[in-house]
C-alpha positions as CSV (number, residue, x, y, z in Angstrom):
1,X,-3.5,2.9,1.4
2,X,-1.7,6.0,1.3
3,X,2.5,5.7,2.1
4,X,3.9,9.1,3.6
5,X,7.3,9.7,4.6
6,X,8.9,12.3,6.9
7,X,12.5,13.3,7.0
8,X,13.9,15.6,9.6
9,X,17.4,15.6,11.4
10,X,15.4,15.9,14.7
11,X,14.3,12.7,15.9
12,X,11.9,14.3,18.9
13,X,10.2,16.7,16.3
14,X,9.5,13.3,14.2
15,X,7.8,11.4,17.3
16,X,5.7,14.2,17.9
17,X,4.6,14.9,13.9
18,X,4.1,11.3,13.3
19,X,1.1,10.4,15.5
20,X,0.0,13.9,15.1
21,X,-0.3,13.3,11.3
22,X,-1.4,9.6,11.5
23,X,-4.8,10.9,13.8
24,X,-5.5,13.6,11.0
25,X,-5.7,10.6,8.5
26,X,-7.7,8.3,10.8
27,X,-10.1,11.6,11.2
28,X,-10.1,11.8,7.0
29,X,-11.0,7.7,6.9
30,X,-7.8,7.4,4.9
31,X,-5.8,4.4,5.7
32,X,-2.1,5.5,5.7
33,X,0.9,4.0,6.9
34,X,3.6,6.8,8.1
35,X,7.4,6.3,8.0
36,X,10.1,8.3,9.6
37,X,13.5,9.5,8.6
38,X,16.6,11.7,10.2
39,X,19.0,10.3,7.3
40,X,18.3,12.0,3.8
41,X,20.7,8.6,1.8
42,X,18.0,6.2,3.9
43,X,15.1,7.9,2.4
44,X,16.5,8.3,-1.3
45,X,17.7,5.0,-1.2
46,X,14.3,3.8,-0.6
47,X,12.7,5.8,-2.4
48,X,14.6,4.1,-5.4
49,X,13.4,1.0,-4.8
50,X,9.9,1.5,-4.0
51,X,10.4,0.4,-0.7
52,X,7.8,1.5,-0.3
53,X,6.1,3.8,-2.8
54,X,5.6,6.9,-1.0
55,X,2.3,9.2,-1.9
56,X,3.3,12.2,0.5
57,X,6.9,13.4,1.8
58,X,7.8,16.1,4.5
59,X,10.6,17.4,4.6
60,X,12.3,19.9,6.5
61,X,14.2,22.6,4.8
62,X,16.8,23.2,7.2
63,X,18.6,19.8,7.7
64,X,22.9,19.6,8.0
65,X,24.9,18.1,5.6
66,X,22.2,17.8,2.8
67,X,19.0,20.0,3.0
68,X,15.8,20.1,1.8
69,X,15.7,21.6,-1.1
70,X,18.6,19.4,-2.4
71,X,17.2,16.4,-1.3
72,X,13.7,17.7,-3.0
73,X,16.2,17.8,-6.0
74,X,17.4,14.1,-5.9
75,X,13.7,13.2,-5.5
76,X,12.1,14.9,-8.1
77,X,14.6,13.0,-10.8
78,X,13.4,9.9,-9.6
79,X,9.7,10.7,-9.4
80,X,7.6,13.4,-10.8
81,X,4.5,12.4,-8.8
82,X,4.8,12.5,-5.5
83,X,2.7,15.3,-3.3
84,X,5.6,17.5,-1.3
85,X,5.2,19.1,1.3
86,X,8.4,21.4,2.9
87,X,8.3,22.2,6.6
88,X,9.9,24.7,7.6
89,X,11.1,27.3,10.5
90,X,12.2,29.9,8.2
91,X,9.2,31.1,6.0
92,X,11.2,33.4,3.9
93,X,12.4,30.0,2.6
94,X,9.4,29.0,0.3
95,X,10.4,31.5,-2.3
96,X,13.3,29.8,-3.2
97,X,11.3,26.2,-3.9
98,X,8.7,26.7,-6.3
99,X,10.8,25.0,-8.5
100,X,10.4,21.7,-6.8
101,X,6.8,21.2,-7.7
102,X,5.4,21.3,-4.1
103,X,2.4,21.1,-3.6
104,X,1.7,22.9,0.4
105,X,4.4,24.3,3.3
106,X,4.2,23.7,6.8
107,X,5.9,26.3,9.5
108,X,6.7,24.9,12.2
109,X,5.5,27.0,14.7
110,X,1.3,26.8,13.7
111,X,2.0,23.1,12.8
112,X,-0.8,21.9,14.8
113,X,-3.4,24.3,13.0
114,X,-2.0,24.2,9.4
115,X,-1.3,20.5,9.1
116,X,-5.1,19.1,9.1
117,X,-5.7,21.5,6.2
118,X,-2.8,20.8,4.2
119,X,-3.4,16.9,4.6
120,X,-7.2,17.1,3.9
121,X,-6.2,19.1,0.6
122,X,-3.4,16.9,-0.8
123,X,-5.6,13.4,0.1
124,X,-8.2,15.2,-2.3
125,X,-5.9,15.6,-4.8
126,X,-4.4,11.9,-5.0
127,X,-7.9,10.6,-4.7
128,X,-8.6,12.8,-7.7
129,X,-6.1,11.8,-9.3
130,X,-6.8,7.9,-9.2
131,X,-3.6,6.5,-9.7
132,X,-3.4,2.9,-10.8
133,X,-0.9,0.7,-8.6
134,X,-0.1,-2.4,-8.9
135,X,1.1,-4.8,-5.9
136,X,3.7,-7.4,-6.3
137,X,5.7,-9.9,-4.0
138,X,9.6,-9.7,-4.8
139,X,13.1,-11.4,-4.0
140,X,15.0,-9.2,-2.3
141,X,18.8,-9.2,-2.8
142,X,19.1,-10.1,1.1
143,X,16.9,-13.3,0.5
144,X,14.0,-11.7,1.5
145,X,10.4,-11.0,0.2
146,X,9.1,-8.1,0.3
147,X,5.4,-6.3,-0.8
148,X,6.1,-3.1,-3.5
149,X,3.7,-1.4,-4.7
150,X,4.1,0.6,-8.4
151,X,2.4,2.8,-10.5
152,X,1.4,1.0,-13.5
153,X,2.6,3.8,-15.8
154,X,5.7,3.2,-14.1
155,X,5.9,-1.0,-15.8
156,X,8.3,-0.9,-18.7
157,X,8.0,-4.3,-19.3
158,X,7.5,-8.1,-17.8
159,X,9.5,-10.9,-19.2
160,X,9.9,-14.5,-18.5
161,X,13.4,-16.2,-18.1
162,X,13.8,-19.9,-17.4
163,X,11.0,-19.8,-15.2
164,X,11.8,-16.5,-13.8
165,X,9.5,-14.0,-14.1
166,X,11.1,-10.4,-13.9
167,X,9.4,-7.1,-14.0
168,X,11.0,-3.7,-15.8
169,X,10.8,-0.7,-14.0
170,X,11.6,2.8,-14.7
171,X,13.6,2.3,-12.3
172,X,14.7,-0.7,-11.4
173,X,14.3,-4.8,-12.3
174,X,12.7,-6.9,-9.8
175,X,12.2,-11.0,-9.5
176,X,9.1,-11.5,-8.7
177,X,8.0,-14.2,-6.4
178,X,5.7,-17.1,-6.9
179,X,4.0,-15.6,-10.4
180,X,3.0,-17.2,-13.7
181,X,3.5,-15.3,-16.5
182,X,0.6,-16.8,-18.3
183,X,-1.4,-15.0,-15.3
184,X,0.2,-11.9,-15.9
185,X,-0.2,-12.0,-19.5
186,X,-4.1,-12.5,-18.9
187,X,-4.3,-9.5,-16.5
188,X,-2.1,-7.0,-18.0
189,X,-2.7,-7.5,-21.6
190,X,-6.0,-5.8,-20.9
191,X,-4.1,-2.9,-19.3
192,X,-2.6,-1.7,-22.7
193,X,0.3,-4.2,-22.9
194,X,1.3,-5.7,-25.8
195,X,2.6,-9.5,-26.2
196,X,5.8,-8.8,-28.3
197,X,7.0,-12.8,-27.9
198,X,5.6,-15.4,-25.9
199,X,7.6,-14.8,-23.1
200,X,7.7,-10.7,-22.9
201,X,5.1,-8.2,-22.5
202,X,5.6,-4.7,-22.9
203,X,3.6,-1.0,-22.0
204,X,3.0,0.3,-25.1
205,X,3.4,3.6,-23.5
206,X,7.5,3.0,-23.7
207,X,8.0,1.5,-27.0
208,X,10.0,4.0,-29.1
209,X,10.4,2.0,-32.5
210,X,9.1,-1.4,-34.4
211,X,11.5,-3.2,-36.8
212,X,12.8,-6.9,-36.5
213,X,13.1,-5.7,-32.3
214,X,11.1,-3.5,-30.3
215,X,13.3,-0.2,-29.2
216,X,12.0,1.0,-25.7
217,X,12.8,5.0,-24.8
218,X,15.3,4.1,-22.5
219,X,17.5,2.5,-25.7
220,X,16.6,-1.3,-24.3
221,X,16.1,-3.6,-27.6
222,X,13.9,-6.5,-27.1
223,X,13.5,-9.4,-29.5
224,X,10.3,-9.1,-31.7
225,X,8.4,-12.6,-32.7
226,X,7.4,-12.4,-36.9
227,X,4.0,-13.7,-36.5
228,X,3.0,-10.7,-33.8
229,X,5.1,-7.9,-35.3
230,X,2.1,-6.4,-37.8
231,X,-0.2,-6.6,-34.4
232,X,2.1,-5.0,-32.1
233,X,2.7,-2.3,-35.2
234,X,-0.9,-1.6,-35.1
235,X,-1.7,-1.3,-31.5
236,X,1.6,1.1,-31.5
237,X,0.0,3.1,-34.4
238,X,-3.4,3.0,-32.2
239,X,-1.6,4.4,-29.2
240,X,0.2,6.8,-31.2
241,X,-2.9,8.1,-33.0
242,X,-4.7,8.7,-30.0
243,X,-2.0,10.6,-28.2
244,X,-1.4,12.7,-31.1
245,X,-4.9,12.8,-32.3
246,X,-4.1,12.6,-35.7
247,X,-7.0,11.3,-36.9
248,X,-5.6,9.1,-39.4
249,X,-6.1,5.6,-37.4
């Protein structure tokens, strides 16, 4: 399933892009589910908290109050990885936005013939690129539960707290709903996690130092059990060994 979001101040050119792009996908056998935005704060705000994870954003250049390219900005700080795509009226305008890492640009007056191209070319690339997400069931603050889906690269770490399981973001903490850590541990422990205690699991990806605690990148200090610090130190080692290629593991 492939999230794609489209934010554009004008509501009729959105009911006409939407179905437009959905049939494309359909045509490409790509499941996708296609969601629509004329408020730039809505889609940011969402974007935050993987509500959902979005693979592809549109977005118009020429929007009031904040525009594309700023918005583009905002994105990009919370997530490197999304395809973008601009769409514009003003052509002269892609010039000035190589510098948010998109990846095609849409004008809006041979939208019809460019888009299946552009769609067809950026699905290629995410399926070559094979990202690994993972799907979980949260509480939401507002008492509901909702289905997220997150890159695994993206897990800092999953702990267990009186019988609340919570997962670590890069971005943000969730509670999960109706887990048990000990089914976690089995499944993600596999997946290049490392059991620092019995109740914590981290990506070894994100720990930044081993002593008496484990130091993550992001400065957060976990606790560090005595009988599995010299097997977390050697799967760190491992992991830094074979990112560096030093040779010396």
């Amino acid at each position: 399933m492939i999230n794609v979001a489209f934010c554009d101040d004008d509501i009729s050119f959105l009911n006409k892009v939407a179905p437009m792009a959905k049939e494309i996908f359909e045509k490409l056998k790509t499941s996708v589910s296609i969601y629509t935005f004329t408020n730039v704060s809505t889609l940011i705000k969402s974007f935050e908290q993987y509500n959902p994870y979005y693979d592809i954003v549109f977005l118009d250049i020429d929007m009031p109050v904040i525009d594309g390219k700023e918005t583009a900005r905002r994105l990009r700080l919370i997530d490197r990885k999304f395809k973008l795509i601009f769409i514009t009226s003003f052509e002269q305008e892609v010039l000035n936005t190589f510098q948010y890492n998109v990846s095609d640009f849409l004008p809006k007056v041979s939208l019809r013939e460019r888009m299946p191209s552009v769609i067809k070319r950026v699905v290629n690339t995410i399926n070559e690129e094979n990202p690994q997400f993972q799907i979980f069931k949260v509480n939401m603050t507002d008492d509901k539960i909702a289905t997220i889906k997150i890159p695994l690269n993206d897990i800092m770490y999953i702990e267990s707290i009186n019988r609340k399981i919570y997962l670590h973001t890069k971005r943000e903490t969730y509670l999960l709903h109706c887990y048990k850590f000990k089914d976690l541990f089995k499944h993600y422990i596999d997946l290049e996690f490392v059991d620092i205690h019995r109740t914590c699991i981290v990506n070894i990806k994100y720990i930044f130092s081993i002593d008496d605690y484990v130091r993550l990148d992001d400065g957060t200090t976990l606790p560090l059990s005595r009988r599995k610090k010299q097997d977390v130190l050697n799967k760190f080692l491992e992991k830094v060994c074979e990112v560096t290629k030093c040779g010396n593991c």
